[in-house]
Every structure is written in C-alpha cells, then in structure tokens.
N, C-alpha and C positions, 0 to 999 in steps of 0.2 A: 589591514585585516588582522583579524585576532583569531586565535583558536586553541581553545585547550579543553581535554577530553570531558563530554558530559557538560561543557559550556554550548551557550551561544554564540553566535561566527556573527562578527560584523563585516561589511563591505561596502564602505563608499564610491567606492573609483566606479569610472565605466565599466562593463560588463566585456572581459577577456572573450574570443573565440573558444567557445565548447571543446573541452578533449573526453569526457564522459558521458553517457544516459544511462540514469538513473532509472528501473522501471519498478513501481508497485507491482505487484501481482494483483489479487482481487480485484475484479473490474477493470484490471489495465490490461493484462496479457489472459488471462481467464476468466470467464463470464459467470464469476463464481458466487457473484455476491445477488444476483436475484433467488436462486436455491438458498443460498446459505439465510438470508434475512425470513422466509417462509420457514424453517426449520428454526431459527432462534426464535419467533415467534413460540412455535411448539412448547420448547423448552424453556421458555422464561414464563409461559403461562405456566408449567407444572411445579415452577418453581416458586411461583407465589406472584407474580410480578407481571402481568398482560397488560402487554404495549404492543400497538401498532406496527406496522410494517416500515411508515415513516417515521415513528418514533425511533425504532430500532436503527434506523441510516442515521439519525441525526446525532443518535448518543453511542453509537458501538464501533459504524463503517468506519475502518482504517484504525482501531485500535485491536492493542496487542489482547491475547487471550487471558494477562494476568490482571490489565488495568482494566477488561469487563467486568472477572469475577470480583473485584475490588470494587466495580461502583455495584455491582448484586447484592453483593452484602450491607454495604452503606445501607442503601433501598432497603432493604430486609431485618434488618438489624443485627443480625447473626452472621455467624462465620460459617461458609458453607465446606464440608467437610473433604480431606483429600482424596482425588480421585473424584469427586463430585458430577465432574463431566464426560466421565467412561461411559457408562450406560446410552448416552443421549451421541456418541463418536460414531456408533453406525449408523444413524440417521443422516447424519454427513455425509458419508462416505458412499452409501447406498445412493443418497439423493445426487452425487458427485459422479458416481458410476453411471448413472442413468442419463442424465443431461448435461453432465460438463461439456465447453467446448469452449475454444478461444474465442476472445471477444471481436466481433465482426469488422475484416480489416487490418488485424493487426500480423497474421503471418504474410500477406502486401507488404507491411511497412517495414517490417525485422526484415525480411528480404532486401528491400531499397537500404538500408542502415548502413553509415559508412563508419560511423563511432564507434568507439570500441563502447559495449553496455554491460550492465550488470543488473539483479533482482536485488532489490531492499525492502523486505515485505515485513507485514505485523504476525506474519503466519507461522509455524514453528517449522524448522526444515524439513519434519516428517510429511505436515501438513505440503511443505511447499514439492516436495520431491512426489507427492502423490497428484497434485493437480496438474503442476507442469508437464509432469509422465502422463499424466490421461489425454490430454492435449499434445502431446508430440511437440514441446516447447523445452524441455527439461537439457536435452545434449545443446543446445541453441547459449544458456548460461552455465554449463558443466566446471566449475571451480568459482562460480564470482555470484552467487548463492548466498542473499546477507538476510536475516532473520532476527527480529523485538530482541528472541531469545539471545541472540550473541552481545547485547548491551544492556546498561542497568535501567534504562529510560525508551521506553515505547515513544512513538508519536503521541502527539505531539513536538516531544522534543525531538532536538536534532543527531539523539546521538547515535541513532541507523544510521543517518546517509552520513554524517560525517566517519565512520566507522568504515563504511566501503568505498568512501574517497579515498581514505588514510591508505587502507588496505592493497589498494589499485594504485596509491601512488600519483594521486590527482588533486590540487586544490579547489577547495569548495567551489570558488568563484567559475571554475571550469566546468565546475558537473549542471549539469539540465536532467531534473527531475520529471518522469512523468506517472502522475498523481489522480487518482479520483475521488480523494475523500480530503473534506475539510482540514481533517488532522491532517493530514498528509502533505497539503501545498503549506502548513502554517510549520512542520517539521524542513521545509523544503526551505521559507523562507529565515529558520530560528538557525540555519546551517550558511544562511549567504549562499544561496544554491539557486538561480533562476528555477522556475516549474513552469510544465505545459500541466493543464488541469483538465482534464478528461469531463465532459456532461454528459458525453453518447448514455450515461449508462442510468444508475439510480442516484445520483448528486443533484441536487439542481445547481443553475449555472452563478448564480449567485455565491452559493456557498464558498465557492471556488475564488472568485474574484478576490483583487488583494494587489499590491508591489508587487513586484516579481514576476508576474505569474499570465500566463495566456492563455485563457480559456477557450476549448474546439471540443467538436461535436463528434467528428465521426476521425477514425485509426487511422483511415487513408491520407490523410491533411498532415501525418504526425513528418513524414519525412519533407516538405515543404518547410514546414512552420522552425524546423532544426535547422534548415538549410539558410535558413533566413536571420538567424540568430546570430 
C-alpha cells in the first residue's frame, strides 16, 4: 500500500477486518438530497443554465459546493461573482426546515453499529452541523465531523476519506465507506477504501457498481452487510 496526502492509495493484498465506517451525509444519514436537487433545479434555471432533476444527480450529487460553482461557470462562460450563492441559502434552509429527516432505516442501523464511525461529507460544516442537528444525528458524530472544505480535492478524489482515516488513526485498507453518489464510491475506491453504495435513494444502482464496492437498497441491511465484511 502507498499513501501520500492528496495522492491515490493503492491496495493489493486481501481486504484486513474493518476498524472504521466511513458515512456521507446527503442521502446516507439525511434525506437531503431529493429537496436539495428540486431547489438546485430553481437556482441553476435563474442562473442561465436549466437541467433536469436527473441531470443535476448525475453532474452535481456528491460533489463539493466549489467544484459545482466551477463546472457553472465552465457552462456559462463567466465567473460568477462572490457570495453568488447567499440569496438562493434560504431556499435550502427553509426547504430543509420543512422536510428534512433521516434517511429511512438508518437511526436502526447507527443503533446496531459496533464500529467506531465518522461523517466525511461534500457539505460545508455549517451546512453539515445544520442538517445533522435537524435530524437529531449531529451528537451521534460530535468531534469526527470531516467536510470537502477541510481538503484541497472534493470527491472525486480521495483526499476526504483519507483525511479522516489519517485523523482517526486508521489505514485506508480498514475504513468501509458508506456512499450514495458516483463520486463518492469512485473517492472511496481512489483511497483503497472498500464501500457499501447506497440505491435506496436517487442513484441508480448501476452508477454505484465498480471493485470494491457492494451495492444495497434499503439502511436496515447496512449492519449485516458490515458484519460480513
């Protein structure tokens, strides 16, 4: 195995027993991403740019909030200006306040959980310290709270989860990632990190598929499919 920060982790050998779980937030631990993709719809039409609902999972779900505004612009041709996305913050937050809730199944599972786990999300801590608090999930990961922003590379790359392996004091090869988005199991595999890949939600199962990676449908299956690893 290799690793060095902002690299790719290789790992040939057998797969060690799990000492970590690794969890996304959106769509993993909060059901946050069918609000959230209806509201970026909103805001990406006012912004010049009207794409689908499945457009928007296929190019946005599971990336960081600087590597969206960075393919907007691309798209657009222009640089959009700072603070660009204040205006369009309480449409989130309002939409978040009204139907957030944890993803069906998964306060079951963090129950059964024997691992020690952490959050490694694309979302900013403010973002994340508001959804996991609307949800009654937030003291559940109180200190082990990993976010895009604390690294120089979103998913894609690997250097979230290797960031709160490092941090935690666990090699790659031990963490088991659990993922809902394309980027997400392809960050999980660029780290030498097995992943379960979540479909319950708006991924299709396909997208998910890959090395490494076990693809399940519904929260309740998460603490079997670990146990079995």
């Amino acid at each position: 195995m290799s690793e060095e920060p902002g690299a790719q982790v290789s790992w040939d050998g057998p797969w060690p027993a799990p000492e970590l779980v690794i969890f996304d937030c959106d769509g993993v631990l909060v059901d946050s991403e069918k609000i959230a993709v209806k509201v970026d719809a909103l805001v990406l039409a006012e912004l010049g740019w009207p794409l689908s609902e499945h457009e928007i999972v296929e190019r946005f779900v599971g990336r960081s909030f600087a590597d969206m505004t960075a393919e907007i612009e691309r798209h657009l041709g222009r640089p959009l200006p700072d603070g660009w996305d204040v205006p369009y913050r309480r449409l989130y937050r309002e939409a978040f306040d009204r139907e957030l809730a944890p993803v069906d199944g998964v306060v079951e599972a963090l129950d059964a959980l024997t691992l020690p786990s952490c959050v490694a999300s694309s979302t900013s801590h403010e973002g994340l310290r508001h959804t996991l608090g609307l949800t009654g999930l937030h003291d559940r990961f109180a200190g082990r709270v990993f976010s895009a922003a604390d690294v120089p590379r979103g998913k894609p790359a690997p250097d979230l989860f290797l960031h709160a392996a490092r941090t935690l004091g666990v090699p790659p090869a031990r963490c088991v990632v659990v993922e809902d988005s394309r980027y997400g199991v392809q960050a999980a595999r660029a780290a030498a990190m097995r992943s379960l890949g979540y479909a319950g939600g708006l991924t299709p199962a396909p997208w998910l598929q890959g090395p490494g990676t076990t693809v399940f449908t519904t929260m309740r299956a998460l603490p079997t499919l670990l146990a079995e690893l």
